[in-house]
ZAROGU-402689 format. One line per 2 residues: number of its first residue (from 1); for each residue x, y, z of C-alpha. Coordinates in nm, 4 decimals. Layout:
residues N
NUM = X/Y/Z ~ ... .
***
This chain:
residues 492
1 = -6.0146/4.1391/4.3844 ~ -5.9243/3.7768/4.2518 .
3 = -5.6039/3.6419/4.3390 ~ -5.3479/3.5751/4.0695 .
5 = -5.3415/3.2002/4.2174 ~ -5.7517/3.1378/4.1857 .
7 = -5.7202/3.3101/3.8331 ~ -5.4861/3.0323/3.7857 .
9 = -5.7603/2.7847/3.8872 ~ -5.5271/2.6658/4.1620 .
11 = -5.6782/2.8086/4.4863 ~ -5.8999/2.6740/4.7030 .
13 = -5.9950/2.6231/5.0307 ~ -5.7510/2.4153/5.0956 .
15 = -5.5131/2.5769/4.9614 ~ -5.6137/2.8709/5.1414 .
17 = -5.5812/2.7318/5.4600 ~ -5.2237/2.5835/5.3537 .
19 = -5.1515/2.9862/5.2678 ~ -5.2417/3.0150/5.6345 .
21 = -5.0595/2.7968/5.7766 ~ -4.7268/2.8875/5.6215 .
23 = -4.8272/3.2718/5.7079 ~ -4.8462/3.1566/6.0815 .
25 = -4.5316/2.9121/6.0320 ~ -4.3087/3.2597/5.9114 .
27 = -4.4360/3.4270/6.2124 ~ -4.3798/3.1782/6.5098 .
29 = -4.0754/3.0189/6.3962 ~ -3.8661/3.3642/6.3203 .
31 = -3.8061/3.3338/5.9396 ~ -3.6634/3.7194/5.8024 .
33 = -3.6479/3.5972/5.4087 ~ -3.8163/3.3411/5.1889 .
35 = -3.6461/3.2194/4.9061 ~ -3.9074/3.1211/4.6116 .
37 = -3.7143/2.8879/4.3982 ~ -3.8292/2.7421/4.0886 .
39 = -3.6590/2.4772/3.8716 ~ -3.4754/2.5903/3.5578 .
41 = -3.4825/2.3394/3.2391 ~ -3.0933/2.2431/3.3587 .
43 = -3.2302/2.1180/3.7161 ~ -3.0936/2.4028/3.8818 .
45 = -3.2902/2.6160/4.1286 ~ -3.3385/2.9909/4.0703 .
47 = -3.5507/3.2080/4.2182 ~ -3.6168/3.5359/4.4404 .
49 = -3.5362/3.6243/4.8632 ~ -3.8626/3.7826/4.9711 .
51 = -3.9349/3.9257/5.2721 ~ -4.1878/3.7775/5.5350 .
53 = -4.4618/4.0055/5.4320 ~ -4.3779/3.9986/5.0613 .
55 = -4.3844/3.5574/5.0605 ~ -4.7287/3.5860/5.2251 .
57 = -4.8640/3.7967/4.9693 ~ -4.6849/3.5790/4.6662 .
59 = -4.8740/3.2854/4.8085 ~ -5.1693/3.4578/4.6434 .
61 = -5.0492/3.6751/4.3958 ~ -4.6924/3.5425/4.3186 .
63 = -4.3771/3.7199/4.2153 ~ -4.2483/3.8533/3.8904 .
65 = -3.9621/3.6991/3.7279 ~ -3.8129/3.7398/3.4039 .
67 = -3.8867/3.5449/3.1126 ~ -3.5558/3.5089/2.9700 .
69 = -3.4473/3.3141/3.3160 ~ -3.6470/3.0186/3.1155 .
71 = -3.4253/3.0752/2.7992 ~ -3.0787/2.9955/2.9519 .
73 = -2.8115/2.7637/2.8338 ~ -2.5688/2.6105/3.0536 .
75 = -2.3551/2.9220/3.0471 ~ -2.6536/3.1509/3.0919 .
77 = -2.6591/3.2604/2.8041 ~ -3.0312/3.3431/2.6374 .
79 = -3.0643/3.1147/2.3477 ~ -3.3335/3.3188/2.1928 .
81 = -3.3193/3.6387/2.0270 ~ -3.6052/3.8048/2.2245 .
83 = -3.5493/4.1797/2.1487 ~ -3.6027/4.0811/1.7340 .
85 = -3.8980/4.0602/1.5532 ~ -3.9895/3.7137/1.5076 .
87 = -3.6953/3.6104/1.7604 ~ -3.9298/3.3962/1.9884 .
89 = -4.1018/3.2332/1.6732 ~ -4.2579/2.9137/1.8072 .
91 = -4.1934/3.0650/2.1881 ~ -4.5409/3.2433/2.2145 .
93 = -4.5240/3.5328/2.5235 ~ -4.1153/3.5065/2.5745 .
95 = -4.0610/3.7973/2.3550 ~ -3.8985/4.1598/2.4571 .
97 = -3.8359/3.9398/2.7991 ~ -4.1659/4.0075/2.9025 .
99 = -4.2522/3.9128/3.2551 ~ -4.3765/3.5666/3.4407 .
101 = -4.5230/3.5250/3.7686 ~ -4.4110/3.2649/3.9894 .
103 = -4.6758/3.1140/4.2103 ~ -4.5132/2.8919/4.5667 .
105 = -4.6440/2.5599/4.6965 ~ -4.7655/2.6425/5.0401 .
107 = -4.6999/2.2495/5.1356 ~ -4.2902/2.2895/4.9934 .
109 = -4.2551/2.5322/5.3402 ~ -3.8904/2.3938/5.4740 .
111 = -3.6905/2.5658/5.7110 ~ -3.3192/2.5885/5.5679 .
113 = -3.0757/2.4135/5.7883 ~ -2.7468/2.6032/5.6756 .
115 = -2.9210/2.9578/5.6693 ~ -3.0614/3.0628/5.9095 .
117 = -3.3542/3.2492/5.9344 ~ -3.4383/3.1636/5.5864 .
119 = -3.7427/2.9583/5.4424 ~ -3.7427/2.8498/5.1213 .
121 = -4.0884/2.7379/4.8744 ~ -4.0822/2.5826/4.5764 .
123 = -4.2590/2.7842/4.2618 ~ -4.3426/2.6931/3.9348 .
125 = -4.3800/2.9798/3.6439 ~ -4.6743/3.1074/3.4917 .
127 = -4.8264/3.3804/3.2307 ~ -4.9552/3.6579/3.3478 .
129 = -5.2717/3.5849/3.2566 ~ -5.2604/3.2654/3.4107 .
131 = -5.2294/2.9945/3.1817 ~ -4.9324/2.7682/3.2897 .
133 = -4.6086/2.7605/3.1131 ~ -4.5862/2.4368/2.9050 .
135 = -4.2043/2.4852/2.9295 ~ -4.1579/2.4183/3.3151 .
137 = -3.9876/2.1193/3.3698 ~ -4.1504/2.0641/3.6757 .
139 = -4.4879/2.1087/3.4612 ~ -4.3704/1.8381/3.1733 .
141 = -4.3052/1.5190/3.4557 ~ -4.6924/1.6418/3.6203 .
143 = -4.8373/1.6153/3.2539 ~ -4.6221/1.2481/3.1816 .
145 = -4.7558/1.1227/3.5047 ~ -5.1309/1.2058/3.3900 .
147 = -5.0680/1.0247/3.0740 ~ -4.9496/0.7294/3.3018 .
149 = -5.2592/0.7152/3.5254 ~ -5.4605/0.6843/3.2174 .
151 = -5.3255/0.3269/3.2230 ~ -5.4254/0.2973/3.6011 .
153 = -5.0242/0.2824/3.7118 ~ -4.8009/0.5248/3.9071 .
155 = -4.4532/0.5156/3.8585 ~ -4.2369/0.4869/4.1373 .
157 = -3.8046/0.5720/4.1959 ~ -3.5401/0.5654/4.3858 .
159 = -3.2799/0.7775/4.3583 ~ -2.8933/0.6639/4.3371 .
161 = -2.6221/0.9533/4.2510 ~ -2.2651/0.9751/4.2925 .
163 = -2.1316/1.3474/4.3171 ~ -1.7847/1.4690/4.3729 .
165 = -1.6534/1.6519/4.7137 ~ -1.3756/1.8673/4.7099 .
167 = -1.1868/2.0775/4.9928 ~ -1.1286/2.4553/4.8441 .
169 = -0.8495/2.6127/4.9152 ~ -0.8142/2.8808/4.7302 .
171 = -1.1302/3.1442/4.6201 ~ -0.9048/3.3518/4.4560 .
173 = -1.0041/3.2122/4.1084 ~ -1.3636/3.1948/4.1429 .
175 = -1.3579/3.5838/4.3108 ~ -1.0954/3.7989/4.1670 .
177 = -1.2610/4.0700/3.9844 ~ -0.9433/4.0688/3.7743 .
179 = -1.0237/3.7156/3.6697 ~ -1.4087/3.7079/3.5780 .
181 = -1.5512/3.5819/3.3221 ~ -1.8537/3.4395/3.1514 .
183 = -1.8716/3.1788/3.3216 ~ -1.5581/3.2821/3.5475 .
185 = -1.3330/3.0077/3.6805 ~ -1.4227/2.7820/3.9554 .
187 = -1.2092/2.7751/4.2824 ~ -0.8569/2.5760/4.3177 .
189 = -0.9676/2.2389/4.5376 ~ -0.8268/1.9645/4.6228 .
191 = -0.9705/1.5819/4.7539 ~ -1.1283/1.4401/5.0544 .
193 = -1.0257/1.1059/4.9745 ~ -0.7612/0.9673/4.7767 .
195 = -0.9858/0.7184/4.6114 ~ -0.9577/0.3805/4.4319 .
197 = -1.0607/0.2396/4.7881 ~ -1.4470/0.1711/4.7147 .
199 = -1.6471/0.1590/5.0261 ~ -1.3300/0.1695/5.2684 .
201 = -1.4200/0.2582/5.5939 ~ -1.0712/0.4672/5.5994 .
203 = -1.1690/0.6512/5.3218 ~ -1.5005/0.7109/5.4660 .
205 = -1.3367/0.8591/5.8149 ~ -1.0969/1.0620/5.6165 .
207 = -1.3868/1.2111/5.4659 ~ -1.6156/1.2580/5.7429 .
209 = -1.6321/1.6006/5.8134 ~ -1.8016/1.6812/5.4600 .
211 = -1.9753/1.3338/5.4670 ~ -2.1904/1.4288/5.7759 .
213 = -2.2893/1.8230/5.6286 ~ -2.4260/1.6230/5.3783 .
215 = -2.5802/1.3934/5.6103 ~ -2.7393/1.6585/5.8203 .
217 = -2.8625/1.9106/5.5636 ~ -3.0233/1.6098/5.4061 .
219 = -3.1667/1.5051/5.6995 ~ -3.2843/1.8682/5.8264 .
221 = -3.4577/1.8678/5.4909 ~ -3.6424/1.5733/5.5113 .
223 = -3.4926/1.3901/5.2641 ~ -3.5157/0.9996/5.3096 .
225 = -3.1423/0.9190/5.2819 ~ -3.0409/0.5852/5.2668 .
227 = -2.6988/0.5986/5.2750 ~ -2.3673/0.7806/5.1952 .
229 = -2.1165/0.5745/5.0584 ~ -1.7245/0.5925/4.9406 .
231 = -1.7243/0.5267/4.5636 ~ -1.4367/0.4192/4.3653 .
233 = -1.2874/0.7847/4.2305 ~ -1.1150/1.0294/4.3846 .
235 = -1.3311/1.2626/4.6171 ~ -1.6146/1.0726/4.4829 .
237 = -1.9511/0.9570/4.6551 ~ -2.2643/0.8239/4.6361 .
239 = -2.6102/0.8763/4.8445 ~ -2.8933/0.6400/4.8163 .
241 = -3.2367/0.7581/4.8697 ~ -3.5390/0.5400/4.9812 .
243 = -3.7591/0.5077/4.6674 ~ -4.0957/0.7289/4.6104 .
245 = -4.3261/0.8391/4.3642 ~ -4.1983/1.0082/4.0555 .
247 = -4.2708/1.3983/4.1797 ~ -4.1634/1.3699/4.5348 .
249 = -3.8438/1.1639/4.3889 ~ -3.7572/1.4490/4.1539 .
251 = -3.8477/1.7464/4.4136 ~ -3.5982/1.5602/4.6332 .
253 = -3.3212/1.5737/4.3797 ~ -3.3570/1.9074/4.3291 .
255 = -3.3918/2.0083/4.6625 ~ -3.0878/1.7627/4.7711 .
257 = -2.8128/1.8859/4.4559 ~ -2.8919/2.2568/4.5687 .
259 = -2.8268/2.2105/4.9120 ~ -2.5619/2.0229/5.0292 .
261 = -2.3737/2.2293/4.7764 ~ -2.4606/2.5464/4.9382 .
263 = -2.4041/2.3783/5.2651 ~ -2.1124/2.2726/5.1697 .
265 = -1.9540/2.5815/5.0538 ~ -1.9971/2.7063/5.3682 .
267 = -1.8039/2.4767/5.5404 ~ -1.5012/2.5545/5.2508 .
269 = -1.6176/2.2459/5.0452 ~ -1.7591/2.2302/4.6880 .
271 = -1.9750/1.9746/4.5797 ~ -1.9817/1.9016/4.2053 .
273 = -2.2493/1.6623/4.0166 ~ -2.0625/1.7283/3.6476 .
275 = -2.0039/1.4337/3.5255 ~ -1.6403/1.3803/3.4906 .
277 = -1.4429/1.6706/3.6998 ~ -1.1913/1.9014/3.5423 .
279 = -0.8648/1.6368/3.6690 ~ -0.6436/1.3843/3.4894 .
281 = -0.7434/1.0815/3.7612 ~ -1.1241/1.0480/3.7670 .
283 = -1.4213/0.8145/3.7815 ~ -1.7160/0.9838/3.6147 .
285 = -2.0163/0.9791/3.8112 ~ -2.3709/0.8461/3.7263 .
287 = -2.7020/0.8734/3.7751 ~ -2.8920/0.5292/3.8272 .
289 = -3.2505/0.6044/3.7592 ~ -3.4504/0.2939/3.9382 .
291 = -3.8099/0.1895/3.8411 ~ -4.1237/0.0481/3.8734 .
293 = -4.5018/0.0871/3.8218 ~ -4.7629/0.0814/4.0893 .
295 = -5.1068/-0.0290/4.0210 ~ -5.2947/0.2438/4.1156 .
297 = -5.5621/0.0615/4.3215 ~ -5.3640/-0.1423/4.5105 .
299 = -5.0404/-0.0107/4.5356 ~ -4.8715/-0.3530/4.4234 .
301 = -4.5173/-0.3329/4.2186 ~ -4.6742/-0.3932/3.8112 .
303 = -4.3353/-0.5841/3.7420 ~ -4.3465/-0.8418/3.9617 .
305 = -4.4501/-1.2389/3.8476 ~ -4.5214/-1.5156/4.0581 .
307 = -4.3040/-1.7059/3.8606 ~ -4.1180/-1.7600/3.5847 .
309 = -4.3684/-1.7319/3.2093 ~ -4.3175/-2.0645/3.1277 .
311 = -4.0252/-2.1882/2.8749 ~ -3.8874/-1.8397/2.9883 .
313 = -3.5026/-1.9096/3.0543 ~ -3.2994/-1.6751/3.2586 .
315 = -3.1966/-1.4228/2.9416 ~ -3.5798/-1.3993/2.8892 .
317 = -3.7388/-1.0457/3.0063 ~ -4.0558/-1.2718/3.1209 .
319 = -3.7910/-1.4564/3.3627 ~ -3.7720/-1.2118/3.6068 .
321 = -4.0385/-0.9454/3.4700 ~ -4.4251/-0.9496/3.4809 .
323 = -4.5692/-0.8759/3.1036 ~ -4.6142/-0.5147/3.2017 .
325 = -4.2733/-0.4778/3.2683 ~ -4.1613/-0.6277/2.9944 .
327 = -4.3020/-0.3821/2.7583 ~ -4.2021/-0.1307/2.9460 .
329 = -3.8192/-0.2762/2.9306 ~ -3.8522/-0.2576/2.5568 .
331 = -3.9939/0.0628/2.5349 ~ -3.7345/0.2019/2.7582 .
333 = -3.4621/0.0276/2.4982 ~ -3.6745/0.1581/2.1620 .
335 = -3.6195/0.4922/2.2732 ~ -3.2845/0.5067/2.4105 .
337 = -3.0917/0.6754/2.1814 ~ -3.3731/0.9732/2.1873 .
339 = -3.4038/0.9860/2.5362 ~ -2.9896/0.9936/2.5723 .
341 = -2.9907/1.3803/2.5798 ~ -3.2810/1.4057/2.8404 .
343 = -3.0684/1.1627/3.0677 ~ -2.7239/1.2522/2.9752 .
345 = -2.7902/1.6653/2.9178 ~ -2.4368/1.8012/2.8760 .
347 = -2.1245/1.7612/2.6261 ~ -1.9132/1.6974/2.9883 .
349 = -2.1441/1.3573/3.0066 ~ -2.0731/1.1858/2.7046 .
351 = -1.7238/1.0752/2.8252 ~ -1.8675/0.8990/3.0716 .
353 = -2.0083/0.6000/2.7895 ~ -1.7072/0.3831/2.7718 .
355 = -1.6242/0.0172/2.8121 ~ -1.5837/-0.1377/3.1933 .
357 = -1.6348/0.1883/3.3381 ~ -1.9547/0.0553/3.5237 .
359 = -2.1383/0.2567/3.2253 ~ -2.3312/0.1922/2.9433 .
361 = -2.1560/0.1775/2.5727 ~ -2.4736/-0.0169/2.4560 .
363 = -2.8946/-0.0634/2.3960 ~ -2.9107/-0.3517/2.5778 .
365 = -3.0046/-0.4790/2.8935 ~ -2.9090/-0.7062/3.1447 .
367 = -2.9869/-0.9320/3.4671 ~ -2.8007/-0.7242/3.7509 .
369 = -2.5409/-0.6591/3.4986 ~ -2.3808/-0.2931/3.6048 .
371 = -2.2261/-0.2823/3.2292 ~ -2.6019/-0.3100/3.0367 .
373 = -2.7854/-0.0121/3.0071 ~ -3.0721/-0.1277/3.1595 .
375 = -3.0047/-0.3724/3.4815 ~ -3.3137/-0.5994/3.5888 .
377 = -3.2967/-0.6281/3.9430 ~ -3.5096/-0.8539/4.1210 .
379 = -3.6731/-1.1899/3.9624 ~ -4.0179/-1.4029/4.0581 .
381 = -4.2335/-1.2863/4.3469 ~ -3.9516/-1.0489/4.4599 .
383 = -4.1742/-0.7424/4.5884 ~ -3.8450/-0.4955/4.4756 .
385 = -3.8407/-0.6289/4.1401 ~ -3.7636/-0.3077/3.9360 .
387 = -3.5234/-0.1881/3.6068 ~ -3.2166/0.0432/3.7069 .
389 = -3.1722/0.2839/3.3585 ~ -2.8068/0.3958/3.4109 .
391 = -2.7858/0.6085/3.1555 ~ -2.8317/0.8902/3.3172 .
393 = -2.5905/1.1856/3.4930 ~ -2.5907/1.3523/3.8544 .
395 = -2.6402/1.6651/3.6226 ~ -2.9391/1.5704/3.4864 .
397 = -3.2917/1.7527/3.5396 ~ -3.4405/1.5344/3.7105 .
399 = -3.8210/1.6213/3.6100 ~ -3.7013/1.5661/3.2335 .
401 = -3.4925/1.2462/3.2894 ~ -3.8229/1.1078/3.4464 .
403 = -4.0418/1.2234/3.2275 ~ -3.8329/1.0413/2.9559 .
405 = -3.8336/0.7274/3.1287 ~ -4.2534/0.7727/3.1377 .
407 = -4.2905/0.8399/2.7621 ~ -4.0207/0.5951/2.6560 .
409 = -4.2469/0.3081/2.8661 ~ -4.5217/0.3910/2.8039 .
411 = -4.4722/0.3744/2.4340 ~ -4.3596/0.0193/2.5484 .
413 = -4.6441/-0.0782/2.7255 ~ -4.9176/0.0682/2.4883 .
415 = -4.7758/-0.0857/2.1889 ~ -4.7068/-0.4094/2.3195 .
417 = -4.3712/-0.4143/2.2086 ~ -4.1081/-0.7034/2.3199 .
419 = -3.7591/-0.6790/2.4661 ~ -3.4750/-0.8625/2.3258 .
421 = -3.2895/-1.1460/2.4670 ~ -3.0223/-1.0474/2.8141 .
423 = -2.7049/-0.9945/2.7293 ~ -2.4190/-1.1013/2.9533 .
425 = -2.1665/-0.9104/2.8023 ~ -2.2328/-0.5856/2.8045 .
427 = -1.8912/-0.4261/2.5906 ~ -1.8943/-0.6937/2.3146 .
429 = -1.8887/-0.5382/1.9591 ~ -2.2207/-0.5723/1.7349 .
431 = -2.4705/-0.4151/1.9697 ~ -2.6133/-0.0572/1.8800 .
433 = -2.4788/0.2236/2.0577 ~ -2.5581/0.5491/2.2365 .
435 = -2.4755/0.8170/2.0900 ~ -2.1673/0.9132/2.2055 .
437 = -2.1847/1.2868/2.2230 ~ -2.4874/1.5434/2.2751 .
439 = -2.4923/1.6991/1.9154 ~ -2.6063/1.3460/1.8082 .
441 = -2.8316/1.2917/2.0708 ~ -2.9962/1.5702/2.0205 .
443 = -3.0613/1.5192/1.6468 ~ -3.1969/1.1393/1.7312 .
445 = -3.4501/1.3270/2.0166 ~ -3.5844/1.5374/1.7606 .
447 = -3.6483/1.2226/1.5122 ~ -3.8082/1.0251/1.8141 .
449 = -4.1836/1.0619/1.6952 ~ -4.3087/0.9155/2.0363 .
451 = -4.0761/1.1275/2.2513 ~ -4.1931/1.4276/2.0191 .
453 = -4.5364/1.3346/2.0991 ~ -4.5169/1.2661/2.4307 .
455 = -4.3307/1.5680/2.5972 ~ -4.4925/1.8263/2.2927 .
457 = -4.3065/1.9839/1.9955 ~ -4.2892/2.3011/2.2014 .
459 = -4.1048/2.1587/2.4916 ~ -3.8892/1.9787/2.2578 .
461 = -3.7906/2.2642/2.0722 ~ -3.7020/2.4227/2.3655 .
463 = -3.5211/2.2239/2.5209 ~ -3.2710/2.1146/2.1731 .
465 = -3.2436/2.5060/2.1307 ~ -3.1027/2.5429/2.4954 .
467 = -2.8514/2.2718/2.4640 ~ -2.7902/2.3164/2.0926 .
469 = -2.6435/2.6648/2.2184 ~ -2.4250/2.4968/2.4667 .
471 = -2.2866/2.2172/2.1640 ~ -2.2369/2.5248/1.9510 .
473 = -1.9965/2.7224/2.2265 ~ -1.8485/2.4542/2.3090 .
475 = -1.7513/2.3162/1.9408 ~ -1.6174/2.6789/1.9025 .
477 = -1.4195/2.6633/2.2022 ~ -0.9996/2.7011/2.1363 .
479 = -0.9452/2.5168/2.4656 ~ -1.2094/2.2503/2.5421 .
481 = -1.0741/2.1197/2.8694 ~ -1.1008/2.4864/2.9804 .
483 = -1.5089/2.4943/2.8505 ~ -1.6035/2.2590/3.0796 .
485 = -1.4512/2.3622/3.3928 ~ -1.5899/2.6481/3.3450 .
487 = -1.9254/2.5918/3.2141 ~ -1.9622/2.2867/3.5210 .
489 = -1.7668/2.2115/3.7892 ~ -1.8459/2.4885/4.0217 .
491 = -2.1793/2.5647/3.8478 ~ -2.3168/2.2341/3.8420 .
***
C-alpha cells in the first residue's frame, strides 16, 4: 500500500533512505520516545511523544493530530466555532475538529540534550488526503522564499533576541490545583542579575549558572551561537546567532525558544521571550531581524556597492546600499505598518514602541541608528552590508515575521520603489508611526493589498482571527496587568 508521505508527493528515494537512517539512528543510539513537534501559528512547538516503533512508522505514514490545535489563540482558546454549521466558513476541512496528519523531516533527527532518551523531529501538518495545509506557518515562509527565487535571490538572517531569565522559587502558583486557571498563573521568580549593568562581566558571572544551560543546550543542538550577552534590564539577555538562510534561521529560533526554556526549567529557571515581563522595573526585549539577499548563482550579498552612486551623500539609501537593496529598504518601510502585527504578534508587545528605549516609535530608517526602525549596517564594498528591521519581538513566529520581511521587499524590489532620505533622529515629532497597539495593526494588515497578496487571503484571515480573539479577551479583561502574566510570561 502507498505511504501517506508518497501520497503527499514527498517521498522518494532519498527520502527513503533518510527514513532509514533515522530508523537505524533510534536503534543504536538508545532513544525510548520521539517527540514530533510541529510549529503552531504563535511560534510555539506542539506536537506528540511516540514510541520508537510508532516514529518509524510516522516517517511514512505520519501521526494524527487534531485540527483545532491549528485554531488556537494565545490562551488556547479555539477561535473558530467548529462544531456549527458554517463555523469554519472560509476554513475548508477544520470543521467538527476533524483530524490532520503530521508528516516528520527525517533530516530534523536531534538528540535532546536535557531529556534523555528522547529524540525529537520536526513535522509539518497535512490533510488527510494529502494536500498540504496552506495555514502552516512553516508552509507560508517555504512558499515566500519560492516567490523570492523567482527573482534569482535567497534571503539570508541572522538572528539577534534578548529573552528574560528568572530563578523560580516558588511552583506553588503555577501547580496548585486550587489555583488553576485558563491560563493558570505562572510561578513566583525572582532575577539573575540586578541589571542596568549592560555587558558587565559581574553581571555576567552572577548569572552564569543559567547563562551556560543555555549555552550548552544550544550547543548540543547545533545551533550556531554567537554569543550570550548581559543586556541592560533586569534578568535580561541577549544571544546572537551566526547568520543563515531564511528556513534554517527560523527552524533555529524555534528550536532554540523551546529549549533552553525547557532546559531551563529543569534547572529551577524560567526563561521568558514576552516582551515586557509582568514587573514594575523592566527593559522590554526585542527581536532584531537582520537581512540580506544572496544572488542565487553566486552566493554574493545583493546589497552591497562598490561605492558610493554618485552625488549620493551619506542620508542617501544608494550611500551605503546597492540599487537592489534600496528597493528592498523601501519596500520594507511601505509596508511597515501592515507587517507590525506579523513582527510584533501580541497586545504585551506594543509597549515596547516608545521613545529612547532602543525601539522604534517611527517608519523611518537610519545609518546604524538603534532608534530608526530600520538600521543600515554596513556601507561600500563592505561584504556584511545588510538592514537590521527591529521591529520585531522575541515572541514572534519566526516563519511569519520572515515571511513578512520577504513580501514587504519584494514588493520593494519589483516595483522599483525608492526609500526616503536617513533620518538621524529617530524620536522627533512629524514622522508616521507604528501602530501602537495590535487591534490597529491588525486592521492596517488586512488593508495591505501586497501583504494580502503575498501570504494569501486564507492565511491572512487566519491569522487576524487568532489574534483578533486574543485583542478581544484582553480588551474585556477587569485587570489587564493580570491578562498578560497570565496569557505570557510562563507560556511564552
Amino acid at each position: 500500500m502507498i505511504s501517506f508521505a508518497r501520497q503527499c508527493g514527498i517521498h522518494d528515494g532519498e527520502r527513503e533512505a533518510a527514513c532509514q537512517r533515522v530508523a537505524r539512528l533510534i536503534e543504536s543510539t538508545g532513544v525510548q520516545r520521539v517527540r514530533m513537534g510541529w510549529c503552531d501559528a504563535h511560534g510555539q512547538l506542539r506536537g506528540k511523544t511516540l514510541m520508537p516503533q510508532a516514529a518509524v512508522r510516522a516517517l511514512r505514514d505520519g501521526v494524527g493530530m487534531v485540527g483545532t490545535m491549528m485554531l488556537k489563540d494565545t490562551g488556547d482558546r479555539t477561535a473558530w466555532k467548529v462544531f456549527e454549521p458554517g463555523g469554519t466558513d472560509g476554513l475548508d476541512g477544520f470543521a467538527g475538529a476533524s483530524n490532520l496528519l503530521l508528516l516528520p523531516d527525517p533530516d530534523s533527527f536531534t538528540l535532546l540534550p536535557w531529556s534523555e532518551g528522547t529524540a525529537w523531529l520536526r513535522c509539518q501538518p497535512w490533510f488527510q488526503d494529502g494536500t498540504p495545509v496552506a495555514i502552516d506557518s512553516r508552509r507560508v515562509l517555504q512558499q515566500a522564499l519560492t516567490r523570492l527565487a523567482v527573482t534569482g535571490h535567497g534571503f539570508k538572517t541572522g538572528l539577534e533576541v534578548e529573552f528574560h531569565i528568572y530563578r523560580i522559587t516558588d511552583e506553588a502558583p503555577q501547580l496548585d490545583p486550587d489555583r488553576a486557571g485558563w491560563p493558570g498563573l505562572p510561578p513566583t521568580v525572582e532575577m539573575i542579575h540586578p541589571g542596568y549593568n549592560l555587558q558587565a562581566e559581574a553581571m555576567s558571572d552572577m548569572a552564569d549558572k543559567p547563562l551556560r544551560i543555555v549555552m550548552d543546550t544550544a550547543l548540543a543542538l547545533g545551533l550556531p551561537l554567537q554569543s550570550l550577552e548581559i543586556e541592560l534590564g533586569p534578568s535580561q539577555v541577549e544571544a546572537v546567532f551566526d547568520a543563515t538562510d531564511a528556513l534554517t534561521a527560523a527552524d533555529q529560533m524555534v528550536l532554540f525558544r523551546n529549549g533552553v526554556r525547557q532546559a531551563l526549567r529543569r534547572h529551577g529557571y524560567l526563561a521568558t521571550f514576552m516582551c515586557r515581563p509582568p514587573f514594575p522595573h523592566i527593559m522590554s526585549s526585542g527581536w532584531h531581524l537582520h537581512q540580506s539577499l544572496v544572488e542565487s548563482d553566486t552566493g554574493r550579498n545583493a546589497f552591497v556597492r562598490a561605492t558610493a552612486a554618485e552625488g549620493a551623500g551619506p542620508q542617501d539609501a544608494r550611500h551605503s546600499l546597492s540599487d537592489v537593496g534600496a528597493h528592498w529598504l523601501a519596500g520594507l518601510l511601505a509596508h511597515a505598518q501592515g507587517m507590525a502585527s506579523l513582527c510584533t504578534p501580541t497586545v504585551n508587545g506594543y509597549g515596547r514602541f516608545r521613545p529612547n528605549a532602543l525601539a522604534p516609535q517611527h517608519i523611518i530608517w537610519g545609518h546604524d541608528n538603534r532608534g530608526a526602525m530600520l538600521r543600515v549596517v554596513g556601507g561600500p564594498g563592505d561584504p556584511a552590508t545588510r538592514i537590521e528591521n527591529r521591529i520585531g519581538e522575541p515572541a514572534a513566529n519566526p516563519y511569519l515575521y520572515m515571511a513578512a520581511q520577504l513580501h514587504a521587499g519584494l514588493d520593494g524590489l519589483l516595483r522599483g520603489l525608492e526609500p526616503p532620505a536617513a533620518t538621524d533622529s529617530p524620536y522627533a515629532a512629524g514622522h508616521e508611526r507604528l501602530p501602537d497597539n495590535l487591534g490597529d495593526a491588525l486592521v492596517r494588515l488586512q488593508a495591505d493589498a501586497a501583504l494580502v497578496d503575498g501570504f494569501g487571503d486564507t492565511v491572512i484571515r487566519h491569522f487576524c482571527r487568532i489574534k483578533q480573539s486574543e485583542v478581544d479577551r484582553y480588551t474585556d479583561a477587569k485587570d489587564k496587568s493580570d491578562f498578560e502574566r497570565r496569557e505570557y510570561f510562563s507560556r511564552y
